[in-house]
PASE-374721 format. One record per residue (C-alpha): residue number from 1; x, y, z; residue in three letters. Coordinates in steps of 0.1 Angstrom, whole numbers. Layout:
N
(NUM; (X; Y; Z); ALA) ...
! end
This chain:
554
(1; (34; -126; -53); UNK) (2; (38; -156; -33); UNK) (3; (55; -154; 1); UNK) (4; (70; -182; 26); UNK) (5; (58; -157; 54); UNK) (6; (19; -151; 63); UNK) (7; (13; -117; 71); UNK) (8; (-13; -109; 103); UNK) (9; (-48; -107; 93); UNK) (10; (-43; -78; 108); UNK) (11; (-18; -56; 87); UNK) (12; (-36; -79; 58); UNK) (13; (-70; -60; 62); UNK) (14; (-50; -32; 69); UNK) (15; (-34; -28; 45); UNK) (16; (-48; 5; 28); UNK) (17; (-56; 18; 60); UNK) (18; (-31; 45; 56); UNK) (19; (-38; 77; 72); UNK) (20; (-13; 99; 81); UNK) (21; (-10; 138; 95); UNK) (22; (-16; 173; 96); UNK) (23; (15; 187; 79); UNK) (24; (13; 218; 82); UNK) (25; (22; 216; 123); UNK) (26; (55; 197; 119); UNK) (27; (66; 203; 82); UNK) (28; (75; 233; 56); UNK) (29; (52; 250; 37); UNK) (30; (61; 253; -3); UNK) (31; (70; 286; 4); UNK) (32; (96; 273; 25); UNK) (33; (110; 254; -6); UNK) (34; (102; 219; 15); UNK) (35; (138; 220; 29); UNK) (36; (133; 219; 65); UNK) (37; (126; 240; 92); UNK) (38; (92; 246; 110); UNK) (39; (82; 279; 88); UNK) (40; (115; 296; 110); UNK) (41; (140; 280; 92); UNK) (42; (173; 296; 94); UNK) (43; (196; 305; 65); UNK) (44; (217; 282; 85); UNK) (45; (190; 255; 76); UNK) (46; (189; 264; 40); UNK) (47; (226; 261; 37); UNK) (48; (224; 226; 51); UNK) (49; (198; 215; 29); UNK) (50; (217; 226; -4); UNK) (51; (243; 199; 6); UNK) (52; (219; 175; -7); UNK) (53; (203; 193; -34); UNK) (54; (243; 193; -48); UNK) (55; (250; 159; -51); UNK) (56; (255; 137; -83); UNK) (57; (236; 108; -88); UNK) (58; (258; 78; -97); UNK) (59; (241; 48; -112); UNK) (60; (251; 15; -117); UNK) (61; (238; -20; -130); UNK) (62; (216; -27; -105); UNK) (63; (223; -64; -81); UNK) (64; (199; -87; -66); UNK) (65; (175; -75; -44); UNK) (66; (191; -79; -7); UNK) (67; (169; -102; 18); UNK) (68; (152; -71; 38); UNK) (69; (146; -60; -5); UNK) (70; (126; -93; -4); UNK) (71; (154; -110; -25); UNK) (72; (154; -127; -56); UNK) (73; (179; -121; -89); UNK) (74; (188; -96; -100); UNK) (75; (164; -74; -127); UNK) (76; (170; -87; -162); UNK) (77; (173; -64; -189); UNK) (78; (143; -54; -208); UNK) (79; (133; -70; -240); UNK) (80; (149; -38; -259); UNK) (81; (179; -47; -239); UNK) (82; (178; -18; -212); UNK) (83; (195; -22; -185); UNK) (84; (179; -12; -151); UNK) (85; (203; 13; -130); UNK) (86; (205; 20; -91); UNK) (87; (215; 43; -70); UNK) (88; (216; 56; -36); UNK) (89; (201; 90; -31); UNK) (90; (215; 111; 3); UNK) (91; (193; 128; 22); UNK) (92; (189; 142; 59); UNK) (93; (171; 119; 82); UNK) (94; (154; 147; 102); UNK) (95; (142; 174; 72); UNK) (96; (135; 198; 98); UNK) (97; (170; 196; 109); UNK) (98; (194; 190; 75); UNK) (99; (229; 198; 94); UNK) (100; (223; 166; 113); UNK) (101; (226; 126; 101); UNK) (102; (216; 114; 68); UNK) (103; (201; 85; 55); UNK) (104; (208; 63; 20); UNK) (105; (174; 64; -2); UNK) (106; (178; 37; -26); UNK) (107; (161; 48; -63); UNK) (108; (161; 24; -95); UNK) (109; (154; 35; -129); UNK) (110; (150; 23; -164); UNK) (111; (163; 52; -188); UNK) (112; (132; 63; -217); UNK) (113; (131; 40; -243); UNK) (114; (117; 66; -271); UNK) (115; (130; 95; -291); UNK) (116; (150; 117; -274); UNK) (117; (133; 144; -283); UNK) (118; (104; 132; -269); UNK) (119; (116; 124; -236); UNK) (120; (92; 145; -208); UNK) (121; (113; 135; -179); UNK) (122; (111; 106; -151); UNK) (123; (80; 92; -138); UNK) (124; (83; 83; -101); UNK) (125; (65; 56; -85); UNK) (126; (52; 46; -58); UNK) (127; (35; 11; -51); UNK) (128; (20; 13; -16); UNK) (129; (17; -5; 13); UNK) (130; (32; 13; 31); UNK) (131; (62; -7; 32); UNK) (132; (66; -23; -6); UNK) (133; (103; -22; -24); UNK) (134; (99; 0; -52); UNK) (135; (131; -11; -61); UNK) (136; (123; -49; -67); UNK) (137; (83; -41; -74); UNK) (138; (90; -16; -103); UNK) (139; (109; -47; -125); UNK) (140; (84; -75; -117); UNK) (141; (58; -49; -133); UNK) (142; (79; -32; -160); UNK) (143; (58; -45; -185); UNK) (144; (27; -26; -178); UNK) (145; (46; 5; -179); UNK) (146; (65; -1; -212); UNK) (147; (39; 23; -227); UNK) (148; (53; 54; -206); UNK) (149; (84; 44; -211); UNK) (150; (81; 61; -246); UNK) (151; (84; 95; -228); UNK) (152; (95; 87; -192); UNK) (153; (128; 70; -174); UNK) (154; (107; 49; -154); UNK) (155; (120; 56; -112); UNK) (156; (110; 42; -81); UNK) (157; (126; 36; -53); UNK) (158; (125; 20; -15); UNK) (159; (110; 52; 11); UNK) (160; (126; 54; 42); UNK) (161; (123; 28; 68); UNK) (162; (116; 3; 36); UNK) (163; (141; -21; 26); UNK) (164; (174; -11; 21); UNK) (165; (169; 26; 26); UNK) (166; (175; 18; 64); UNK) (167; (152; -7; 65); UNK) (168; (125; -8; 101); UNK) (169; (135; -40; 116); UNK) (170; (112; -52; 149); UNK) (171; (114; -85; 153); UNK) (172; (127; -115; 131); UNK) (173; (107; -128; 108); UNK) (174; (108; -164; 126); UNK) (175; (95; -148; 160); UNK) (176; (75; -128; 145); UNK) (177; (51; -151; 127); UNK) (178; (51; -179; 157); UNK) (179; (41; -150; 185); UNK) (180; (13; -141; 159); UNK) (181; (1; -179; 152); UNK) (182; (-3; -182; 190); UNK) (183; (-23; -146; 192); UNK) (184; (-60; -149; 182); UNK) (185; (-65; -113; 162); UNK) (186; (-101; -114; 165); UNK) (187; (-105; -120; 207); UNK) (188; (-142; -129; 216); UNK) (189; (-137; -135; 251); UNK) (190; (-129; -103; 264); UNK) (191; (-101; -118; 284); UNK) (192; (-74; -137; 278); UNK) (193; (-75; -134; 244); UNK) (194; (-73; -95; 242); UNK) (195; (-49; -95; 264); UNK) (196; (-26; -115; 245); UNK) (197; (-32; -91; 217); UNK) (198; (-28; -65; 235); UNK) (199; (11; -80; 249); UNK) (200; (15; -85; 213); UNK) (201; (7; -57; 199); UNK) (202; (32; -41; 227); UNK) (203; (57; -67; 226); UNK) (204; (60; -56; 184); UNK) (205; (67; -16; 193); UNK) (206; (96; -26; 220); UNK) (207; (110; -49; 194); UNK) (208; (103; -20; 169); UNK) (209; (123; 5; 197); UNK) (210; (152; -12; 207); UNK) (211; (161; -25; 167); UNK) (212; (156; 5; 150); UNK) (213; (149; 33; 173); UNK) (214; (166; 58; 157); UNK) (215; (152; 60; 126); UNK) (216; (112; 57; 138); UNK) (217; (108; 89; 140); UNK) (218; (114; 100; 104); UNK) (219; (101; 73; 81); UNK) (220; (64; 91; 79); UNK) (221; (49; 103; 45); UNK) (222; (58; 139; 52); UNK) (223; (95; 131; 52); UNK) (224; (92; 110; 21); UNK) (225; (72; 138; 5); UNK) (226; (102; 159; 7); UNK) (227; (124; 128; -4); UNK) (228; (105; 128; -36); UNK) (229; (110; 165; -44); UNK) (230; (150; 160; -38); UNK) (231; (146; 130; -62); UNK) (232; (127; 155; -87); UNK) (233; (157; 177; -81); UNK) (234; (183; 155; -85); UNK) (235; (167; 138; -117); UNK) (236; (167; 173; -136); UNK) (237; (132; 176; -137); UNK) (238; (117; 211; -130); UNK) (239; (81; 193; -120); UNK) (240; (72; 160; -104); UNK) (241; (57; 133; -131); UNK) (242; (42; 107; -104); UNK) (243; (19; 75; -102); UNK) (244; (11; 65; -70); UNK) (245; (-9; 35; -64); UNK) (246; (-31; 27; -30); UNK) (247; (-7; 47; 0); UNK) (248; (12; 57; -28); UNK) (249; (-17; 81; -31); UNK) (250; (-15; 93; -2); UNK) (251; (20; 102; -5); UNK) (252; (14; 117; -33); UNK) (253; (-16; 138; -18); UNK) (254; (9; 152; 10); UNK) (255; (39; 158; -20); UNK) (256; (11; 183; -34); UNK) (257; (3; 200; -3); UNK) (258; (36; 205; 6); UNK) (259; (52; 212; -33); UNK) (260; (22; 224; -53); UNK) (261; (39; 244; -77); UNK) (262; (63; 217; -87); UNK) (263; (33; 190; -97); UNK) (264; (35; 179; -130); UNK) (265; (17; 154; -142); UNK) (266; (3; 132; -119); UNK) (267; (-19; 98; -117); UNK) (268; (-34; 84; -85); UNK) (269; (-46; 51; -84); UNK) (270; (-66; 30; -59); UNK) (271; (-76; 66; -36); UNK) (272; (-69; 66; -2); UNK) (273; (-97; 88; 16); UNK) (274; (-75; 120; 34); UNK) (275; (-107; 128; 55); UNK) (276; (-108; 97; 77); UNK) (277; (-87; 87; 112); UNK) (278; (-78; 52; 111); UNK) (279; (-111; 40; 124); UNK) (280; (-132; 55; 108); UNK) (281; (-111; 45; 75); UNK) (282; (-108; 2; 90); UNK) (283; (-148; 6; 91); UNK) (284; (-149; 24; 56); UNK) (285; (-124; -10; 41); UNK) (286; (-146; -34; 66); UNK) (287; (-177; -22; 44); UNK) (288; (-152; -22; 12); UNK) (289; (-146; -57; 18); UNK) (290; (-183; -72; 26); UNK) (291; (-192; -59; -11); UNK) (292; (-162; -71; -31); UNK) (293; (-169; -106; -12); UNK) (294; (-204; -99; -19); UNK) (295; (-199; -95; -57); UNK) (296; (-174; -126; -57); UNK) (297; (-207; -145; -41); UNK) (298; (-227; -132; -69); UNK) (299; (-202; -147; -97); UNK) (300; (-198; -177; -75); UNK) (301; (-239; -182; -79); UNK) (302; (-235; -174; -122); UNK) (303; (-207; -201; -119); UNK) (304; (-233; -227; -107); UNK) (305; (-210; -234; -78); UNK) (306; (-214; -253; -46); UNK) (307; (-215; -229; -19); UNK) (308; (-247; -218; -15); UNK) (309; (-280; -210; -34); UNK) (310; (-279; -173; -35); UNK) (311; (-251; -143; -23); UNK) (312; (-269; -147; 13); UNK) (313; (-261; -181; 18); UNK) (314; (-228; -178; 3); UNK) (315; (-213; -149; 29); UNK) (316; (-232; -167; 59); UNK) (317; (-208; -198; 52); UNK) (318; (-180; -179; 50); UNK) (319; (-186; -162; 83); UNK) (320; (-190; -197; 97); UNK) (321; (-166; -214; 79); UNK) (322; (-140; -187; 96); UNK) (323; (-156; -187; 127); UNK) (324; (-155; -228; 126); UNK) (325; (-121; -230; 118); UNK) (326; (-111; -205; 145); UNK) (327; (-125; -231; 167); UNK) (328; (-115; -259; 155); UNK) (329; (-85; -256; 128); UNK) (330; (-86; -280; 95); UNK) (331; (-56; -300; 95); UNK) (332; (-36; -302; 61); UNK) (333; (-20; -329; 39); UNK) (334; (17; -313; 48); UNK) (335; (11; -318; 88); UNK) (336; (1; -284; 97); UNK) (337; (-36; -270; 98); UNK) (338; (-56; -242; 85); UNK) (339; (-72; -222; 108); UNK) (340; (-99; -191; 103); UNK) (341; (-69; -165; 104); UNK) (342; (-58; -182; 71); UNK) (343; (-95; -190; 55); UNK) (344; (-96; -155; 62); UNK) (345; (-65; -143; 48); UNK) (346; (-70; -161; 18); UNK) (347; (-107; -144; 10); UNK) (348; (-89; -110; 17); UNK) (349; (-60; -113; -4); UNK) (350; (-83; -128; -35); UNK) (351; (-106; -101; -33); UNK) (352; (-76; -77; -44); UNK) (353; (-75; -90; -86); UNK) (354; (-106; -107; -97); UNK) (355; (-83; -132; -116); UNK) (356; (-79; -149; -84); UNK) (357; (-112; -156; -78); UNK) (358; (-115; -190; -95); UNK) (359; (-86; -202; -73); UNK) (360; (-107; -186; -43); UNK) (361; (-136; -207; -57); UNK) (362; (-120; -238; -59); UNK) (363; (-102; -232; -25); UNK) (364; (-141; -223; -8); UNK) (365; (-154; -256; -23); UNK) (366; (-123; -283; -16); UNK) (367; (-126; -265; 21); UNK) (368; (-163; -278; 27); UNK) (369; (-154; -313; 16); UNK) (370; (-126; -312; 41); UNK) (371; (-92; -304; 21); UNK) (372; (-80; -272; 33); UNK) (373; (-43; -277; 10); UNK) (374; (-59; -256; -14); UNK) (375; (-66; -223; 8); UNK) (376; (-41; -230; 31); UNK) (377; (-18; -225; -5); UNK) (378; (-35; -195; -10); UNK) (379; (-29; -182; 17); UNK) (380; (4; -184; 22); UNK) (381; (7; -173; -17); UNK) (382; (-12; -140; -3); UNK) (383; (-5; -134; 22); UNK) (384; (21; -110; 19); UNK) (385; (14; -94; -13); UNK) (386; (-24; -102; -20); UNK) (387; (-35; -66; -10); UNK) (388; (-15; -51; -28); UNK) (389; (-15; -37; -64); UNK) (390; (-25; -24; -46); UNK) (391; (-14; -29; -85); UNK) (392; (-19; -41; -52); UNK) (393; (-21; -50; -64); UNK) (394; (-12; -59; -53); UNK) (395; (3; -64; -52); UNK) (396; (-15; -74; -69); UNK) (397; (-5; -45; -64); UNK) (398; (28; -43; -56); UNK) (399; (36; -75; -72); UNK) (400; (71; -84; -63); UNK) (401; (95; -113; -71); UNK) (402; (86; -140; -42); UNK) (403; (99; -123; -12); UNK) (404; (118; -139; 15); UNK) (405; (110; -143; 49); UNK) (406; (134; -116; 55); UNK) (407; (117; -87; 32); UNK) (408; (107; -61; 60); UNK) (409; (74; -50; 45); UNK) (410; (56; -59; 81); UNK) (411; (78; -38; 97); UNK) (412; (77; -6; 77); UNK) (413; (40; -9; 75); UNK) (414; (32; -3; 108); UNK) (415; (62; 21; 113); UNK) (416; (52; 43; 89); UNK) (417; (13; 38; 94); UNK) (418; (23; 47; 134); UNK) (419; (44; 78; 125); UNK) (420; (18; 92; 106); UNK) (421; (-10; 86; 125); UNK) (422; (-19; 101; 159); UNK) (423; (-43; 75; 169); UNK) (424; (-39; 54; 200); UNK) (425; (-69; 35; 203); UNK) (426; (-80; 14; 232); UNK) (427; (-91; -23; 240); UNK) (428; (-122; 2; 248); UNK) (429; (-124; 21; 221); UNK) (430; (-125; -12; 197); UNK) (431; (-151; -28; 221); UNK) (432; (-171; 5; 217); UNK) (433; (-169; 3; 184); UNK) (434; (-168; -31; 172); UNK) (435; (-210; -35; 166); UNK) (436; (-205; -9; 135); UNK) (437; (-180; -30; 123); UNK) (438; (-201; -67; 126); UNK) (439; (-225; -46; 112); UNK) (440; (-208; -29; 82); UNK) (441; (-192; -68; 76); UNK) (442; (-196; -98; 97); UNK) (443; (-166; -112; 81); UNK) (444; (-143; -91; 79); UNK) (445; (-150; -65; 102); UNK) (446; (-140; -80; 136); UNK) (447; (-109; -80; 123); UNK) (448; (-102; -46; 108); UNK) (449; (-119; -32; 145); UNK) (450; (-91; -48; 162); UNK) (451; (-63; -43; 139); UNK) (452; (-73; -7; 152); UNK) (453; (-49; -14; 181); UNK) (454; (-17; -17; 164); UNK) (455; (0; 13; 171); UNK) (456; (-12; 7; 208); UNK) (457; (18; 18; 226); UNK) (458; (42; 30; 195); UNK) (459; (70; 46; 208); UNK) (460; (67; 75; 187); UNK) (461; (41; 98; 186); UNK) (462; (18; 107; 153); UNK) (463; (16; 135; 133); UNK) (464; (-20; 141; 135); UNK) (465; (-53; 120; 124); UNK) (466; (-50; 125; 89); UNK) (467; (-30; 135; 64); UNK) (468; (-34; 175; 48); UNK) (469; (-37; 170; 9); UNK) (470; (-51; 206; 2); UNK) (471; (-30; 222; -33); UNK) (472; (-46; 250; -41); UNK) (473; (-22; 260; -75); UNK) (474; (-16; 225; -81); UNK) (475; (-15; 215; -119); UNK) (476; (-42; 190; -126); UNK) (477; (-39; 153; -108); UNK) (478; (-60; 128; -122); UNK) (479; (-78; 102; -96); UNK) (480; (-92; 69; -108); UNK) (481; (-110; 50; -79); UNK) (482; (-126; 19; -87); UNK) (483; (-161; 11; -72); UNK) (484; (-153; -28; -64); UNK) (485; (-123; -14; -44); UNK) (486; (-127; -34; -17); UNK) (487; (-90; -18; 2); UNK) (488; (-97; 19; -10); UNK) (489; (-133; 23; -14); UNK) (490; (-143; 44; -44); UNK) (491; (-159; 70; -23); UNK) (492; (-123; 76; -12); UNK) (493; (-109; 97; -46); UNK) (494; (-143; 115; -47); UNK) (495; (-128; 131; -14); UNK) (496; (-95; 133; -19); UNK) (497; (-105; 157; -52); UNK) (498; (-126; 177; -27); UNK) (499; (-98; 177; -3); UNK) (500; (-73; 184; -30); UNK) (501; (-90; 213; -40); UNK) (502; (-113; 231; -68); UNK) (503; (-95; 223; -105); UNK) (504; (-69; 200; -89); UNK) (505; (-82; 164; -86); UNK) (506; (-101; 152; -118); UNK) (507; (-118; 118; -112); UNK) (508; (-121; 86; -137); UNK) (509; (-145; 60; -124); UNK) (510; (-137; 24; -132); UNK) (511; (-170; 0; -125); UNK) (512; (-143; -30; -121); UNK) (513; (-132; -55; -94); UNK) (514; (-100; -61; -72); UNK) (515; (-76; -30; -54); UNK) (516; (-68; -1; -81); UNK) (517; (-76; 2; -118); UNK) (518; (-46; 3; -142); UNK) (519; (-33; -34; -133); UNK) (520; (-64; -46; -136); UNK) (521; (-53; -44; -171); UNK) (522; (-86; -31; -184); UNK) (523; (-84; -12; -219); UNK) (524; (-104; 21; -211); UNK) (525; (-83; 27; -175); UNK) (526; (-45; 22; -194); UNK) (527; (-57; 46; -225); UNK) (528; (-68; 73; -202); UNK) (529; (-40; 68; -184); UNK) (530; (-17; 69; -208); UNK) (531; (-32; 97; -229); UNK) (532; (-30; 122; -194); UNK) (533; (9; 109; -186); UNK) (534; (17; 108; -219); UNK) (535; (-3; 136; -240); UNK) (536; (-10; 156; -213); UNK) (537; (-47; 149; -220); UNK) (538; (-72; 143; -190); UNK) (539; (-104; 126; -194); UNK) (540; (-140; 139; -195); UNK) (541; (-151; 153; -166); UNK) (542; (-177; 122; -154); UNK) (543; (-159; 98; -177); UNK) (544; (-167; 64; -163); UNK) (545; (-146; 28; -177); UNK) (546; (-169; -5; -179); UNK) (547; (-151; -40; -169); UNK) (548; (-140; -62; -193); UNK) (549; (-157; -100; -190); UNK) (550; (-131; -124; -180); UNK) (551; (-117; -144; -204); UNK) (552; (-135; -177; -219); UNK) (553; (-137; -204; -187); UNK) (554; (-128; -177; -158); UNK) 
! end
C-alpha cells in the first residue's frame, strides 16, 4: 500500500496501540438497547433514537474514493460482474443524546454471490488502524473474502471521524509531514529535542481543535460500537456477523459488551490486549517488535546474507545503523536523504507480512554499502499502510489503493486513539519509563516510549484506560492471534478470551509471521475461518496452524 506521505515513527509503531475505555461509565448497557442515554435514558431518548433505526438504506454504484478516502478509481466490478454499492448511513453524533446533530456514516457492500437460499446475512468489517477507510480497503482486498461471499454481502464502512464519515482533519498533510521531519521522535538530549516534541505533539491537538472540534468528542470505539448495531439494524440482520482485524478487534470486543445478545458470528483477527493502558500495551508491541525483527535476523542468517554472522550481530547493526543515521542522515540518489526515522520506519512496516522481508533484506544490505534509494523506497511505500493488515495488514493489513497525501488516516488515529483512552502521560512519565522499553527492544522501543506522549494535551478527555470487553451471554467469538505478531502480540487474544468471558472467546493459534493471520494467506488460518463464518463450525479447543515455507527463492 504505497503512500506519497510518511507517516510518524510514532503513530507507525503505534499503530496497534489501541486502547480505549471503561464503557460502562459513559455508555448504555444492552439492556438499554445501545440507544443512548447513561442507564436514565428517557422515553424521550428512545423516541429520538427510533428516528434512525427507521430509515431506508439507499445504495448506489459506488464513485471513486474522495481524497480524505485516500483516493483512487473507483471499485471495479468483481470478476462475477457485481457491482459494489454505497451508501450513507444516518446516525446521531452524540448516542447519549439522539434528539441532537447527526452525522453521515458511509457503508459499502458487495451483495452475496451464492444461492439465495443460502444467504446468512452481511458480514461487517472492520480493518483497523484506527483510522483505515473501510470503504476503499474492503475492494483492494475483495479477493480474500470471495469465499464468504458465498453466504455473506460483504459490508464495511468508514467509522466516524474516518474519511468521509466526517472525516478528523488537524493539520494539512504538507504541514504536517515538514513539522514532523524537523521533530526528532526519539529525543536523547533531554532538552531541546523533547521539547520540540512536546510543541509538536501540542501544536497537532490545537490543529486537531480548531479544524474539527466538534466532532472529537464522539469518534471513540464506544460510539462506533453502537454504529455497528444500527448498521446490523438497518441491513435486516437480527445478529451481528463481524471480522475485525487488529483495532477492529477491539471494536468488536466493546460491540459485545455493549450488544451481547445480538453477536452472531464473529472472527477477531490480529487481538488487541483489553487489559493494558497505552503504556503498558507500547512496551507489550516494543517487545512484539524486537522478536519479529529477531526472527527476520534469524532468516536473514539461513539466507547467507551480509549483515551479520548470527541474530546478535544482526539486531546490534540495526540499532546502530538507526542510531547512525539519526546522526548523520544518508543522502539519496533523488536529492533528499534517509535518516534513522525512515531506516526505522522501513524495518517496522516490513515486519507486518513476511513477504516483505526479502525487500527489507536487500534494502538492510544496499544501506551498508552506502545506497539508502532502496529503504528510503521502502519506506515511503510503508509507511502509511505497512502496519497494517493489520491484514494489516496491513495493511498489510488494511491494504488500500495508493492513498493520497490527503487520506486522513493520521488524523483519525490519534483522534480516536485520544477519545478512547484516558492517558495523559508526561515527558516524566516516558523518561521514568523508558529503561523497560531499551530493555524490552533497543530498537524499537525508544520510540514506542515516546510515542506515549501523543495525546499529551488532547483537547478532549478519555474514556477510561482501557476498553470493557466483558459478554457474558455472548454467542461464541473465535480469536486467532499469531505468535510472530509483532503489532498485537499473541499473548493479547489469550486475554481478551479471559476478558471476554468463560465460553465466549475461543482461541486459534497461528505459529506464523507478520500482523494478523488470515491475510497472511496461510491454508489452516482461512479453512478455520471459513468453516466458523461460514458453517458455523469453531475449531478445536487448542487447535494450533503451522506456517507455510515461503515460496521457492523467498
Amino acid at each position: 500500500m504505497p503512500s506519497a506521505r510518511a507517516i510518524s515513527t510514532a503513530v507507525l509503531l503505534s499503530t496497534a496501540t489501541l486502547l480505549s475505555c471503561s464503557l460502562t461509565a459513559c455508555a448504555p448497557t444492552a439492556q438499554d438497547g445501545g440507544r443512548g442515554g447513561d442507564g436514565g435514558g428517557t422515553a424521550t431518548d428512545a423516541q429520538d433514537a427510533d428516528r434512525f433505526h427507521e430509515q431506508s438504506l439507499e445504495w448506489k454504484d459506488c464513485p471513486a474514493p474522495s481524497p480524505i478516502q485516500g483516493g483512487g478509481e473507483a471499485p471495479t466490478p468483481l470478476p462475477d460482474g457485481t457491482r459494489w454499492q454505497c451508501t450513507t448511513m444516518r446516525a446521531p453524533l452524540d448516542w447519549k443524546k439522539p434528539s441532537g446533530e447527526s452525522i453521515g456514516i458511509e457503508l459499502i457492500r458487495a451483495r452475496a454471490g451464492g444461492d439465495a437460499d443460502d444467504r446468512i446475512g452481511s458480514l461487517l468489517f472492520n480493518f483497523g488502524g484506527p483510522g483505515a477507510s473501510g470503504v476503499t480497503t474492503l475492494p483492494a482486498l475483495a479477493p480474500d473474502y470471495e469465499k464468504l461471499r458465498s453466504r455473506y454481502d460483504l459490508v464495511s464502512f468508514d467509522p466516524r471521524g474516518v474519511g468521509d464519515s466526517r472525516g478528523v482533519r488537524c493539520l494539512d498533510p504538507e504541514a504536517a509531514e515538514q513539522a514532523e521531519d524537523e521533530v526528532d521522535e526519539t529525543p536523547d538530549d533531554g532538552g531541546d529535542e523533547t521539547d520540540a516534541l512536546v510543541e509538536l505533539t501540542r501544536q497537532l491537538a490545537a490543529a486537531c481543535e480548531k479544524n474539527s472540534g466538534d466532532v472529537l468528542p464522539y469518534v471513540g470505539t464506544t460510539e462506533a460500537a453502537h454504529d455497528l448495531d444500527l448498521m446490523r439494524h438497518l441491513l435486516g440482520d437480527e445478529k451481528l456477523h463481524y471480522f475485525g482485524i487488529s483495532y477492529g478487534t477491539q471494536l468488536g470486543g466493546v460491540y459485545a459488551h455493549l450488544f451481547p445478545e445480538n453477536v452472531g458470528r464473529a472472527v477477531l483477527d490480529g487481538v488487541v490486549d483489553p487489559t493494558r493502558d497505552r503504556m503498558e500495551e507500547a512496551l507489550g508491541q516494543a517487545g512484539g517488535f524486537q522478536l519479529a525483527f529477531e526472527h527476520f535476523a534469524e532468516w536473514c542468517v539461513e539466507q547467507r546474507c551480509t549483515l551479520g554472522e548470527d541474530t546478535e550481530a544482526i539486531v546490534e547493526a540495526a540499532v546502530d545503523l538507526e542510531a547512525g543515521l539519526d546522526e548523520a542522515p544518508l543522502p539519496t540518489s533523488d536529492g533528499s536523504e534517509l535518516d534513522g526515522d525512515e531506516v526505522l520506519s522501513a524495518i517496522t512496516g516490513s515486519l507486518y507480512s513476511q513477504t516483505l522481508w526479502p525487500a527489507l533484506l536487500v534494502g538492510l544490505e544496499a544501506v551498508t554499502d552506502g545506497d539508502g534509494d532502496v529503504l528510503a523506497d521502502l519506506a515511503e511505500a510503508l509507511g502509511q499502510h505497512g502496519t497494517g493488515g493489520d491484514s494489516d495488514d496491513d495493511t498489510t493489513d488494511e491494504s488500500t489503493d495508493d492513498p493520497t497525501d490527503e487520506s486522513n488516516e493520521n488524523d483519525a488515529f490519534r483522534a480516536i486513539t485520544c477519545d478512547d483512552s484516558s492517558d495523559r502521560y508526561t515527558v516524566a512519565d516516558v523518561e521514568a519509563r523508558l529503561p523497560e522499553f531499551v530493555e524490552a527492544s533497543p530498537l524499537f522501543g525508544p520510540g514506542l516510549a515516546w510515542s506515549a506522549l501523543s495525546c499529551a494535551g488532547w483537547p478532549v478527555p478519555g474514556e477510561a484506560e482501557h476498553p470493557e470487553v466483558s459478554a457474558p451471554g455472548a454467542a461464541p467469538i473465535m480469536l486467532v492471534g499469531n505468535t510472530g505478531d509483532p503489532a498485537t502480540p499473541y499473548q493479547g487474544a489469550a486475554r481478551m478470551a479471559e476478558a471476554l468471558g468463560k465460553g465466549v472467546g475461543f482461541e486459534l493459534t497461528y505459529e506464523g509471521e507478520g500482523h494478523g493471520a488470515f491475510d497472511s494467506g496461510n491454508a489452516c488460518v482461512r479453512d478455520a475461518v471459513h468453516a466458523y463464518l461460514l458453517d458455523g463450525k469453531l475449531p478445536k479447543s487448542g487447535a494450533v496452524c503451522e506456517p507455510e515455507p515461503l515460496p521457492e527463492g523467498k
